[in-house]
Rosetta silent file (secondary structure, phi, psi, omega in degrees, C-alpha in Angstrom):
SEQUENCE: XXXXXXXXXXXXXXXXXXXXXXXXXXXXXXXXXXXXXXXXXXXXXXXXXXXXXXXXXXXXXXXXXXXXXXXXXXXXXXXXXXXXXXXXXXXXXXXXXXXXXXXXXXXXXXXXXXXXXXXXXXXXXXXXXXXXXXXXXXXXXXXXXXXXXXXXXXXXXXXXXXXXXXXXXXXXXXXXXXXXXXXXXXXXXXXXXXXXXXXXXXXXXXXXXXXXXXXXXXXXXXXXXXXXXXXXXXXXXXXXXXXXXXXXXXXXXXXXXXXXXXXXXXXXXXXXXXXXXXXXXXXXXXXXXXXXXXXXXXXXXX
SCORE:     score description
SCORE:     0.000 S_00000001
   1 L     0.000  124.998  173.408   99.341  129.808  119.030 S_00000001
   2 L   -92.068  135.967 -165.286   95.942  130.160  119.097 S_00000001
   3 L  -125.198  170.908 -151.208   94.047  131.585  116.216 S_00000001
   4 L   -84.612   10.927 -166.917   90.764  133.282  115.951 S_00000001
   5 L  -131.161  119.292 -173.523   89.946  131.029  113.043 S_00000001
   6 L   -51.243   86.640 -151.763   89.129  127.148  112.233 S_00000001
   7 E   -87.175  140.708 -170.943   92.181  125.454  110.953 S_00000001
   8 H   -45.929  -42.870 -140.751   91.949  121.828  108.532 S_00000001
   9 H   -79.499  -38.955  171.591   94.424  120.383  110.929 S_00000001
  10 H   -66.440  -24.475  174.909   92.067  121.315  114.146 S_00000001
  11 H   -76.865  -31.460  176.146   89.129  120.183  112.377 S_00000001
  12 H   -86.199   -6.014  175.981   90.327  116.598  111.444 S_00000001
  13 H   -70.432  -51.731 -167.968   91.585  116.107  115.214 S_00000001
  14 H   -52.952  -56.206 -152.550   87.878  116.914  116.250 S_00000001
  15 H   -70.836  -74.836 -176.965   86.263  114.850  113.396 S_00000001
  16 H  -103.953   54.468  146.427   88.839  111.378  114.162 S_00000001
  17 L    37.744   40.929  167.787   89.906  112.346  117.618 S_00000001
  18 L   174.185  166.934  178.374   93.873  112.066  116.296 S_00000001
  19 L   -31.452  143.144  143.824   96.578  113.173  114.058 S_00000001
  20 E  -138.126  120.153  144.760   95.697  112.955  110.622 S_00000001
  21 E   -14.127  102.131 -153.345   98.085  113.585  107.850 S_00000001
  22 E  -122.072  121.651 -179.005   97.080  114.807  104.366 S_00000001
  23 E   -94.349  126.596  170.322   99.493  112.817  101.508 S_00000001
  24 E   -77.250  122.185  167.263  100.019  114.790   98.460 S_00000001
  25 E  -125.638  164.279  146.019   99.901  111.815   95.472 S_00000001
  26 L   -92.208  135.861  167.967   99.653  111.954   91.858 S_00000001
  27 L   -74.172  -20.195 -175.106   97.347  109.902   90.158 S_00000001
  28 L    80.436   46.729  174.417   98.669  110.380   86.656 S_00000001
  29 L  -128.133  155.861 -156.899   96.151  112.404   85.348 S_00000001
  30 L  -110.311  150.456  167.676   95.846  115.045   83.030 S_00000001
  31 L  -149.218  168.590 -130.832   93.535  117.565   82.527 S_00000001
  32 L  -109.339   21.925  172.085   91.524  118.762   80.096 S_00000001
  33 L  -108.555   12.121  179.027   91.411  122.283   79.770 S_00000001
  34 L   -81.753  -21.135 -156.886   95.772  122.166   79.008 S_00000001
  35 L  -109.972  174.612 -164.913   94.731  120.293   75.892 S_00000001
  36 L    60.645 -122.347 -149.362   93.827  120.930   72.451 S_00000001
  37 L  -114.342    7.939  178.404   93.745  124.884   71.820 S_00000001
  38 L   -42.427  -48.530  170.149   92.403  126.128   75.495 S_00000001
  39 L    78.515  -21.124  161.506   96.410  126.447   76.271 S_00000001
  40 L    99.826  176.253 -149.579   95.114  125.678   80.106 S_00000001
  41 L  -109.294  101.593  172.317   94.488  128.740   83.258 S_00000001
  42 L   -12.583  -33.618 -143.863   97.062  131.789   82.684 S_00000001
  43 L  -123.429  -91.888  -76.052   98.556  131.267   86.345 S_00000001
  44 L   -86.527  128.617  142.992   98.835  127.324   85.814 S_00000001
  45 L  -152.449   89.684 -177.563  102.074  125.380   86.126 S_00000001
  46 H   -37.808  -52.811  161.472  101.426  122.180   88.191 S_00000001
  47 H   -10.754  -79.372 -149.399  105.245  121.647   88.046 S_00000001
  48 H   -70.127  -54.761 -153.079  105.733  124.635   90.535 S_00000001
  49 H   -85.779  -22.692 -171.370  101.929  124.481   92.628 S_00000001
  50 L  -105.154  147.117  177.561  102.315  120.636   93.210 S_00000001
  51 L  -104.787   -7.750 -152.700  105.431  118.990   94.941 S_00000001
  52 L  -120.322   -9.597  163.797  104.367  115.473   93.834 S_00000001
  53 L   -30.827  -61.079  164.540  103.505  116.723   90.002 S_00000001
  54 L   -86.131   11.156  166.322  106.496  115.406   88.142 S_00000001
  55 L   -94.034  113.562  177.755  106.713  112.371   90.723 S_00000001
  56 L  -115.067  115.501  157.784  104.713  109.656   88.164 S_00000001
  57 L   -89.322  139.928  137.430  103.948  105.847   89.689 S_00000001
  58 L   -58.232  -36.204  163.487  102.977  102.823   88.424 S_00000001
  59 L  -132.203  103.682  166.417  101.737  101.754   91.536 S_00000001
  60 H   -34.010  -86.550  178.090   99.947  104.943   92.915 S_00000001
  61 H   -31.861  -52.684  178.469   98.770  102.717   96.033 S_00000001
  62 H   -59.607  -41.347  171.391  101.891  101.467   96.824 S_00000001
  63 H   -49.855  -84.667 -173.164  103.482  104.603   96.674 S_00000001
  64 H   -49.171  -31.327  160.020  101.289  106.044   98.996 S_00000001
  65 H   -62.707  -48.212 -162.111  101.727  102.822  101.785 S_00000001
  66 H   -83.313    2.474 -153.378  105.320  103.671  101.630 S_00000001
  67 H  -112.939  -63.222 -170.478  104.607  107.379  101.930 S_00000001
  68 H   -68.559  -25.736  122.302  102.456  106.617  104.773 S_00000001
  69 H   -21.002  -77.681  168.670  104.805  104.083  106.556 S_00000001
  70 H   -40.620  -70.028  160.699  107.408  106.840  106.702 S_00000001
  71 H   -29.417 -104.976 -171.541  105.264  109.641  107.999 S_00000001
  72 H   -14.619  -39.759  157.002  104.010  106.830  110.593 S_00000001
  73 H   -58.159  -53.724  175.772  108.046  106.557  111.927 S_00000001
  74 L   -63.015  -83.772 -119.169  107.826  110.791  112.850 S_00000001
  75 L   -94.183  146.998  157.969  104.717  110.771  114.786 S_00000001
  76 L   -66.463  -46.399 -169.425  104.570  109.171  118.711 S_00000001
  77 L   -75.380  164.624 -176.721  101.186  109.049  118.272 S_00000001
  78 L   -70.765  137.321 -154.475   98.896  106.852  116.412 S_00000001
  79 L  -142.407  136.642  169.678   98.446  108.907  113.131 S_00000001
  80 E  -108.575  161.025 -178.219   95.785  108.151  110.293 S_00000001
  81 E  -133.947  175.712 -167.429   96.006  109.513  106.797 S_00000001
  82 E  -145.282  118.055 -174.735   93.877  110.997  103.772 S_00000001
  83 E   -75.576  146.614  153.008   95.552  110.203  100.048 S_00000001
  84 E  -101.591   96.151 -162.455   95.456  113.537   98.152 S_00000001
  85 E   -97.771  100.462  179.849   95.253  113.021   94.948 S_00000001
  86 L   -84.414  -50.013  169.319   96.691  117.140   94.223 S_00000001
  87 L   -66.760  171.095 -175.942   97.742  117.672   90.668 S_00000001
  88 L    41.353 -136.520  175.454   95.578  118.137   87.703 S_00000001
  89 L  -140.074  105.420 -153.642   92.618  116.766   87.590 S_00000001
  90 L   -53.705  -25.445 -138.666   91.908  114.255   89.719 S_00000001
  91 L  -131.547   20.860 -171.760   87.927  113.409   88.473 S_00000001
  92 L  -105.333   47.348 -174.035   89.186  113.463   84.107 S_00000001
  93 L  -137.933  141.163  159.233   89.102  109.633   83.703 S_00000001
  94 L   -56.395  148.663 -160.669   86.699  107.061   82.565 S_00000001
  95 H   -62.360  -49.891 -174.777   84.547  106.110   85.637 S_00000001
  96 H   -24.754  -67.352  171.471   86.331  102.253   85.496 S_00000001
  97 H   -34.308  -69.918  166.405   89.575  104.110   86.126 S_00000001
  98 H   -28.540  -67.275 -173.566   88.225  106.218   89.027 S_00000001
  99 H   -47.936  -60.015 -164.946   86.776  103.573   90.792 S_00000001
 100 H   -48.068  -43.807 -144.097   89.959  101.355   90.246 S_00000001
 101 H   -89.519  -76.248 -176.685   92.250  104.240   91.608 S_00000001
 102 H   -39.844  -36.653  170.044   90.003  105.456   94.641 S_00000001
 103 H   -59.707  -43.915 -166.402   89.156  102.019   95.825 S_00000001
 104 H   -72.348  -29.507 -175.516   93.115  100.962   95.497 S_00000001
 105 H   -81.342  -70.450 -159.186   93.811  104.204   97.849 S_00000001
 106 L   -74.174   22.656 -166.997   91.348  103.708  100.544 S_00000001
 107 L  -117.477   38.877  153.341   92.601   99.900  101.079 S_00000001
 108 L   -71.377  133.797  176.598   95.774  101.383  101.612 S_00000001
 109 L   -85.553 -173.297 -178.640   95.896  100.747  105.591 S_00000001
 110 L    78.563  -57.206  150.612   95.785  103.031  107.919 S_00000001
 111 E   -12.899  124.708  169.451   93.798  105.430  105.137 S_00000001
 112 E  -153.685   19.381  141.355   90.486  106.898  106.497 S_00000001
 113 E   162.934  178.437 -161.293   90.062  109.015  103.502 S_00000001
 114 E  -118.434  160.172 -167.876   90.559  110.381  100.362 S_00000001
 115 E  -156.747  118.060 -167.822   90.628  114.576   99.128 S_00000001
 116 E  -142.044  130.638 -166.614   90.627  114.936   95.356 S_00000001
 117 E   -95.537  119.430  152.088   91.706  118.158   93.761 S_00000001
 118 E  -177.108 -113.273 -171.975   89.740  119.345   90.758 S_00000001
 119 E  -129.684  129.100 -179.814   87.922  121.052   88.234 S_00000001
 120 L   -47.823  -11.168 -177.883   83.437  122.227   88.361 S_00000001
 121 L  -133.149   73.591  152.924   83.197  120.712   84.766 S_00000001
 122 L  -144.529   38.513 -176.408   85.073  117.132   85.038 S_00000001
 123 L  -121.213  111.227  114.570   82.060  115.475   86.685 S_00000001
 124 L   -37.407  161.865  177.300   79.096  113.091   85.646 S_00000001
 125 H   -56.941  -48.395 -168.618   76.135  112.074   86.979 S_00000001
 126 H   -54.257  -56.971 -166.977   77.766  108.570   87.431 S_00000001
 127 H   -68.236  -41.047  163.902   80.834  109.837   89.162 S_00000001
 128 H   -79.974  -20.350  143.830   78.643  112.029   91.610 S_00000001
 129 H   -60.657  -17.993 -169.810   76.472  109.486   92.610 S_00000001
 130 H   -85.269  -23.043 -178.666   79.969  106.752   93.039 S_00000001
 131 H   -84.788  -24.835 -164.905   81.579  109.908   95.486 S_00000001
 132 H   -82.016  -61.975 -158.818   77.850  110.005   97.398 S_00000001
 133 H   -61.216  -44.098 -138.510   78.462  105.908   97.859 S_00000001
 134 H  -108.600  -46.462  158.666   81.889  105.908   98.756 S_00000001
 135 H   -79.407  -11.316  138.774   81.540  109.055  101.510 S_00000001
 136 L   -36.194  -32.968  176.034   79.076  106.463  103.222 S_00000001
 137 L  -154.379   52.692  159.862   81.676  104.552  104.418 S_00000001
 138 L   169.749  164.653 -168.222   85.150  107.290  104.352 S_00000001
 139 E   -80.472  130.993  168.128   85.791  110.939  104.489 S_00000001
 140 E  -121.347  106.729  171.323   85.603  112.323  100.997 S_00000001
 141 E  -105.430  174.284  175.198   86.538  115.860  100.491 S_00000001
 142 E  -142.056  133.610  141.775   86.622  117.495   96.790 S_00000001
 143 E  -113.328  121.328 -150.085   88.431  120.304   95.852 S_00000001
 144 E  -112.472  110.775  150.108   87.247  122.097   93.428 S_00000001
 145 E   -30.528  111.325  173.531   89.310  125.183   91.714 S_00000001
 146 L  -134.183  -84.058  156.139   87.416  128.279   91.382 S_00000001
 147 L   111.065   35.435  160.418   89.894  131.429   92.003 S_00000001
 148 L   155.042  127.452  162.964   86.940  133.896   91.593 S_00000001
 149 L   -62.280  -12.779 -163.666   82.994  134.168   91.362 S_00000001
 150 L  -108.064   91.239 -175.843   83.070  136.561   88.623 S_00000001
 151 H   -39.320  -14.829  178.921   82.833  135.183   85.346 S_00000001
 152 H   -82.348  -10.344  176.184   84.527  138.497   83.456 S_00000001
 153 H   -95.633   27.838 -176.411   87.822  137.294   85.611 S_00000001
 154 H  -126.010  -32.248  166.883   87.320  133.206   84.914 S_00000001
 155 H   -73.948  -34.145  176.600   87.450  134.673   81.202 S_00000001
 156 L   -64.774  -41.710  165.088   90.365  136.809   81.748 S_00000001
 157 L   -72.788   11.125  167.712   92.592  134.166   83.482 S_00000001
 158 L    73.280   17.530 -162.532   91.480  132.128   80.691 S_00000001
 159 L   -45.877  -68.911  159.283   89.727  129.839   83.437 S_00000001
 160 L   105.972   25.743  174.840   87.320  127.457   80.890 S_00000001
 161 L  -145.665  166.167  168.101   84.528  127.446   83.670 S_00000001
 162 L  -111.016  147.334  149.944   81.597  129.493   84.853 S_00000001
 163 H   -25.571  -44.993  177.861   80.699  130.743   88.196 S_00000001
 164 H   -79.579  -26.669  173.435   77.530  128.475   87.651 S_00000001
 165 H   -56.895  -47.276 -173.976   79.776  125.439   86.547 S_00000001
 166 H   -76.608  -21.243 -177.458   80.990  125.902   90.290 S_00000001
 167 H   -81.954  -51.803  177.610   77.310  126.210   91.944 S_00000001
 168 H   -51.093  -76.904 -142.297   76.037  123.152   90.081 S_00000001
 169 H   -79.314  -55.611 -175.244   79.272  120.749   90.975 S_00000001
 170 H   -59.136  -36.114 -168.272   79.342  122.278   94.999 S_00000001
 171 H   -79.336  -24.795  158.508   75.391  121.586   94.789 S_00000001
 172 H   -68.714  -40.738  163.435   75.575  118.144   93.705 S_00000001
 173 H   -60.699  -59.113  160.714   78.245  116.895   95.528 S_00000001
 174 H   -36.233  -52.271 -157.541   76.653  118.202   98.786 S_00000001
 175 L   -63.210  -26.970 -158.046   73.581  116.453   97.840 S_00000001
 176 L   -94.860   28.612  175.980   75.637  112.961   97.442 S_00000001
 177 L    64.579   21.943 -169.123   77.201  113.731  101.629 S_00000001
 178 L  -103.392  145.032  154.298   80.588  114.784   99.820 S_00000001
 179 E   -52.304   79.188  175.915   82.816  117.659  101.391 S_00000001
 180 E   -54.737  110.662  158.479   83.172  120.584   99.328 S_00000001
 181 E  -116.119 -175.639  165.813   86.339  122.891   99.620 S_00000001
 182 E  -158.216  155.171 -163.964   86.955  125.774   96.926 S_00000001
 183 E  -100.663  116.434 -141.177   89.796  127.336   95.970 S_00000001
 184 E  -141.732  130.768 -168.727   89.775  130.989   96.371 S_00000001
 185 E  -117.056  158.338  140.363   92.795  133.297   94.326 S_00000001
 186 E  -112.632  163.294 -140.460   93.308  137.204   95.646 S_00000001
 187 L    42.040   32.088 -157.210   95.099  139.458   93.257 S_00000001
 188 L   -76.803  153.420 -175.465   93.965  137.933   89.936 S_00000001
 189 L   -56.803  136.055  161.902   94.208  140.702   87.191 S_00000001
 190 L    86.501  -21.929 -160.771   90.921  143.358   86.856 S_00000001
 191 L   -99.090  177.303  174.614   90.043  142.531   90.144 S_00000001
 192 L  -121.221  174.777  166.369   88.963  144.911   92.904 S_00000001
 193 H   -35.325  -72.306 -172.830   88.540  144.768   96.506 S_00000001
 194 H   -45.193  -37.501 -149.678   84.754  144.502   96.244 S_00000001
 195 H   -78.473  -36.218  175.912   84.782  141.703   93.707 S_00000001
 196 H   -45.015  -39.324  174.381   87.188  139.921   96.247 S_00000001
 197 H   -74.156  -58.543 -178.234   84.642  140.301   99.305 S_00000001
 198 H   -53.740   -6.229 -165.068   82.108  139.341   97.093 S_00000001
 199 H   -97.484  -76.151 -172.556   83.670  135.915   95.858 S_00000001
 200 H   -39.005  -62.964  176.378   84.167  135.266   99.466 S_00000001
 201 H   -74.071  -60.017  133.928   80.690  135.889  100.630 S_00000001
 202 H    22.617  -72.712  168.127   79.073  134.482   97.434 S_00000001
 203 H   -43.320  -77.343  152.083   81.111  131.518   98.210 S_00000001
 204 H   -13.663  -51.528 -170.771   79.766  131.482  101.880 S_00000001
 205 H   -67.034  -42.040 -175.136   76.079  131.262  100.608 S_00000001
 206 L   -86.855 -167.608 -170.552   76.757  128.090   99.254 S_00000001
 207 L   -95.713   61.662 -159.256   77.047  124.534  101.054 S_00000001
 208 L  -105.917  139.671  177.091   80.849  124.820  100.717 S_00000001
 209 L   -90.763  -52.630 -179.114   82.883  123.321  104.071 S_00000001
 210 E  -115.708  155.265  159.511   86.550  124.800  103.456 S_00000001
 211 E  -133.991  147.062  151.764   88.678  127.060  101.899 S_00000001
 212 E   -84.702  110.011  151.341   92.080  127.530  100.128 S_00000001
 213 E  -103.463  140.694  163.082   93.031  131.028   99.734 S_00000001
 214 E  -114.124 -175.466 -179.762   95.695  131.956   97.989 S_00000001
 215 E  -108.301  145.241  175.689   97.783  134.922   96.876 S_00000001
 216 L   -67.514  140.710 -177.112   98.019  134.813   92.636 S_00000001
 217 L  -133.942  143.593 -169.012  101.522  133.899   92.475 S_00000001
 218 E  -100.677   89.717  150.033  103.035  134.603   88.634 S_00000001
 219 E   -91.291  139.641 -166.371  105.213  132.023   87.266 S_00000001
 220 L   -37.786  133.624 -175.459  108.130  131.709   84.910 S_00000001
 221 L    86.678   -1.256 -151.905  106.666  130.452   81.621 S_00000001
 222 L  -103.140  127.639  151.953  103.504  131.241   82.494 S_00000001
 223 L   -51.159  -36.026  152.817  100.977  133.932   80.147 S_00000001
 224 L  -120.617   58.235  122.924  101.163  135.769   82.753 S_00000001
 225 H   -11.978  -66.694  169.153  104.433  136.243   83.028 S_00000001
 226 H   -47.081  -32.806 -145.794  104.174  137.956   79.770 S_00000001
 227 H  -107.102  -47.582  179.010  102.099  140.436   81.476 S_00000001
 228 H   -59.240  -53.873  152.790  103.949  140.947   84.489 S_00000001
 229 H    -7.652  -86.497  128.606  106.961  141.418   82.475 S_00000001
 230 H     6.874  -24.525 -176.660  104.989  143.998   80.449 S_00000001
 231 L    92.321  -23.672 -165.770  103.987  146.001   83.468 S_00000001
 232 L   -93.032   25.968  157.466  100.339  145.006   83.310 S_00000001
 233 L  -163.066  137.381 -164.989  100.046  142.860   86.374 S_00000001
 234 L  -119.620  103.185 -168.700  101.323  144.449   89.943 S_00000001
 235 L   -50.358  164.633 -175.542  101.734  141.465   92.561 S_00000001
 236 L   -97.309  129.785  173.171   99.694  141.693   96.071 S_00000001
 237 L  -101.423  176.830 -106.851  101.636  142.637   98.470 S_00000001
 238 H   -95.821  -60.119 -170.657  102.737  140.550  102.138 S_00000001
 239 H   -64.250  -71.894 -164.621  100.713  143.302  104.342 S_00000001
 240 H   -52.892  -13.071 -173.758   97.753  144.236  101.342 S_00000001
 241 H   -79.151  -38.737  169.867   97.319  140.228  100.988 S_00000001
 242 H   -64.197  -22.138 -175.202   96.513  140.160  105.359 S_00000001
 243 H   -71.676  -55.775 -165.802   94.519  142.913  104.894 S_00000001
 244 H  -100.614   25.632  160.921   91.955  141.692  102.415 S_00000001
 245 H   -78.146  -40.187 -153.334   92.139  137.778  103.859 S_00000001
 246 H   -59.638  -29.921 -157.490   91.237  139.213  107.613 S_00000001
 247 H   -84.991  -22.540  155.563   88.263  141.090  105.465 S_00000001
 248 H   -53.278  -95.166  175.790   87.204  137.424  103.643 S_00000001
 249 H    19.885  -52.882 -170.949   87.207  136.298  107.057 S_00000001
 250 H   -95.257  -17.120  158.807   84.711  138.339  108.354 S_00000001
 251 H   -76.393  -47.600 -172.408   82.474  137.449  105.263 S_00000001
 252 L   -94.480  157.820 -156.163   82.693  134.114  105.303 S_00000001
 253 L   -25.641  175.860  126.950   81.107  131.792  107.777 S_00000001
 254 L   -20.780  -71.371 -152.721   81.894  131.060  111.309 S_00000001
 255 L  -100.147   17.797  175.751   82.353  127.498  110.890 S_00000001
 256 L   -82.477  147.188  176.744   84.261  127.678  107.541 S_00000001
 257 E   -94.577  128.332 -177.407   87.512  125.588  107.733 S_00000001
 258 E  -128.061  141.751 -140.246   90.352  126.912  106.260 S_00000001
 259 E   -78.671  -38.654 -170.204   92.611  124.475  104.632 S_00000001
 260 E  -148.678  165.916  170.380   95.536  127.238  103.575 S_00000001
 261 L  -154.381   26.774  149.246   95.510  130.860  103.718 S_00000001
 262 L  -174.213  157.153  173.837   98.653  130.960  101.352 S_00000001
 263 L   -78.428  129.695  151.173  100.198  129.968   98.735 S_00000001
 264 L  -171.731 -158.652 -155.048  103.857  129.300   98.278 S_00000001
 265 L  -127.185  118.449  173.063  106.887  127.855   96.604 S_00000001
 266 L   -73.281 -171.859 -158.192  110.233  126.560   97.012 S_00000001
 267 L  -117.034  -17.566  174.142  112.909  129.130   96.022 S_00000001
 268 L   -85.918    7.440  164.561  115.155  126.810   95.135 S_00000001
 269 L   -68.248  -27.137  168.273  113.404  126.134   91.647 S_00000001
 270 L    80.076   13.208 -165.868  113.860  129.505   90.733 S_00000001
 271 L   -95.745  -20.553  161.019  110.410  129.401   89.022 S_00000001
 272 E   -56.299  133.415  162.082  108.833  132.727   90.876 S_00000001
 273 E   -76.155  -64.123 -174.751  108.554  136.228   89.407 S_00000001
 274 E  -178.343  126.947   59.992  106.160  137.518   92.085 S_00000001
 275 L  -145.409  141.329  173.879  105.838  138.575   95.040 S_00000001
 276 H  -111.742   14.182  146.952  108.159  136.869   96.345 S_00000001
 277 H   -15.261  -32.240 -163.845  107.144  136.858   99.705 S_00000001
 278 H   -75.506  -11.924 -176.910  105.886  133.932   98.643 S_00000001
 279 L   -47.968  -52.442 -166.413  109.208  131.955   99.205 S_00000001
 280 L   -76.941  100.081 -166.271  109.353  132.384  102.864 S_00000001
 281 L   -47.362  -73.283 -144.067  106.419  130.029  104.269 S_00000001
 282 L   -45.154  -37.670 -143.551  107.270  130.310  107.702 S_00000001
 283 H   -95.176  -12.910  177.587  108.290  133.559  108.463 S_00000001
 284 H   -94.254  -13.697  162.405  105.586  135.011  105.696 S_00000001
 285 H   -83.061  -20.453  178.669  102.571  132.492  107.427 S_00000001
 286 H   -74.701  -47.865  156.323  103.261  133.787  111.069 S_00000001
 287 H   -21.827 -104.558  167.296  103.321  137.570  109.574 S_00000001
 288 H   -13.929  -59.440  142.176   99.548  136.628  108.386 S_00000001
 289 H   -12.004  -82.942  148.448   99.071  134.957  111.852 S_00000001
 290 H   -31.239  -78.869 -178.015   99.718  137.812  113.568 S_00000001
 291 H   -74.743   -0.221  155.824   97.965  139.946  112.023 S_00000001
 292 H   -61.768  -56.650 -178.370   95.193  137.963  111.605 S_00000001
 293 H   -70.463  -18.460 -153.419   94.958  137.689  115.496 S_00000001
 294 L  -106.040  -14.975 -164.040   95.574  141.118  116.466 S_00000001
 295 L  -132.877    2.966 -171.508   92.738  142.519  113.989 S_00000001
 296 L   -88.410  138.563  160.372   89.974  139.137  113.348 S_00000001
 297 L  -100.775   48.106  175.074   87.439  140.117  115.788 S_00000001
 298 L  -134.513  137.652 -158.164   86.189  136.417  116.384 S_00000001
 299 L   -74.970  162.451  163.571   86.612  134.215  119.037 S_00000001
 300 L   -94.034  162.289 -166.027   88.245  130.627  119.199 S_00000001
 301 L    72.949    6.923  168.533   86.916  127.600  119.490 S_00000001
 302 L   -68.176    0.000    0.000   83.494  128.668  117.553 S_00000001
């Protein structure tokens, strides 16, 4: 199927002219707005958003050769791979640590780069020049959690960052040659339409490569829970969530790549409230497919 839009998986064939594989790993890291009295991002349960969360190694590298060795048995083709380091917060370590970890992943063989999920305020100077050095000689992407441009909704989900937290960390990290994606939420509490378009184009303006969007998805145990529970948060629904991605779409670039354009869960954890659209990948990403093609007015291949 062809779609009117640039997809991660079409963009890394172009970039290394073959398959390449994205590993989900955990690094064993923690991060630092769960602790002390912060209580962590209203929506947050890694448990649920990660599949590799509650899998903890001693040896991370190794893990990931044996991850990649498997994978490497499905595909005919010759297939290269990019460790993900996905849970937490990937960049919350003394720089010794970092180094030790990142280095031990891209000697992994086969490797030809690393994509590390995390947060605009877990960075140094140190660490963004060692990410500049290091995308010199492999692909380094960063993903950095934002879910919203508007600082009164990064206080209301209880985020623990500013809009400007995220403009600083995308503008440095460009500067050092590193790959920027951000992390984009639709239906977060308070918000409107506008504020939605505007996060998206906002977003655009900067030197940002990719995007995740997701749908807010409310999970058990979760604050809000409490809320949903309560009546005071109403879930996005399957059709209103295609409506206002095709209209990000048409705000944000041409040439943005987009990594996901949902969120979702298995069902058999039982940890979803709502919507639960979200169970059903398949049959709820081709829905979004569809209608993405029948109403994006942009061509393929741009």
């Amino acid at each position: 199927m062809s779609l009117p839009y640039r997809t991660y998986r079409q963009y890394l064939k172009e970039r290394f002219g073959m398959p390449v594989v994205k590993v989900p790993i955990n690094g064993g890291f923690s991060c630092p707005h769960m602790q002390g009295a912060s209580g962590g991002c209203f929506f947050c349960d890694n448990t649920v958003f990660s599949p590799v969360a509650q899998r903890v190694s001693t040896d991370v590298a190794r893990e990931l050769h044996e991850s990649c060795r498997r994978l490497a048995r499905r595909h005919k083709k010759k297939t290269s791979f990019i460790a993900y380091l996905q849970p937490y917060t990937n960049t919350y370590a003394p720089q010794p640590v970092l180094e030790e970890l990142y280095e031990a992943l891209l000697g992994v063989p086969d490797v030809v780069g690393l994509a590390v999920g995390t947060r605009p305020d877990a960075f140094t100077h140190e660490l963004y020049a060692y990410l500049g050095t290091l995308a010199q000689r492999a692909y380094i992407s960063v993903e950095l959690g934002l879910q919203s441009a508007h600082d009164t909704t990064l206080a209301r989900i209880n985020r623990g960052h500013t809009f400007d937290d995220f403009v600083n960390s995308v503008e440095a990290l460009h500067a050092q040659g590193v790959e920027v994606v951000a992390h984009l939420m639709v239906g977060l509490p308070g918000e409107t339409r506008e504020q939605v378009l505007d996060t998206a184009r906002r977003v655009g303006q900067l030197p940002v490569a990719g995007v995740k969007i997701h749908q807010l998805m409310i999970v058990r145990n979760t604050p809000f829970e409490k809320l949903y529970q309560a009546g005071e948060i109403a879930p996005v629904s399957l059709d209103e969530y295609g409506a206002l991605l095709i209209e990000m779409m048409r705000v944000l670039p041409r040439s943005m790549v987009y990594h996901r354009i949902m969120a979702d869960t298995p069902r058999h954890d039982n940890t979803l409230c709502a919507p639960l659209w979200s169970y059903d990948k398949h049959k709820s990403l081709a829905f979004l497919q569809d209608k993405i093609s029948r109403n994006l007015n942009v061509p393929p291949g741009f």
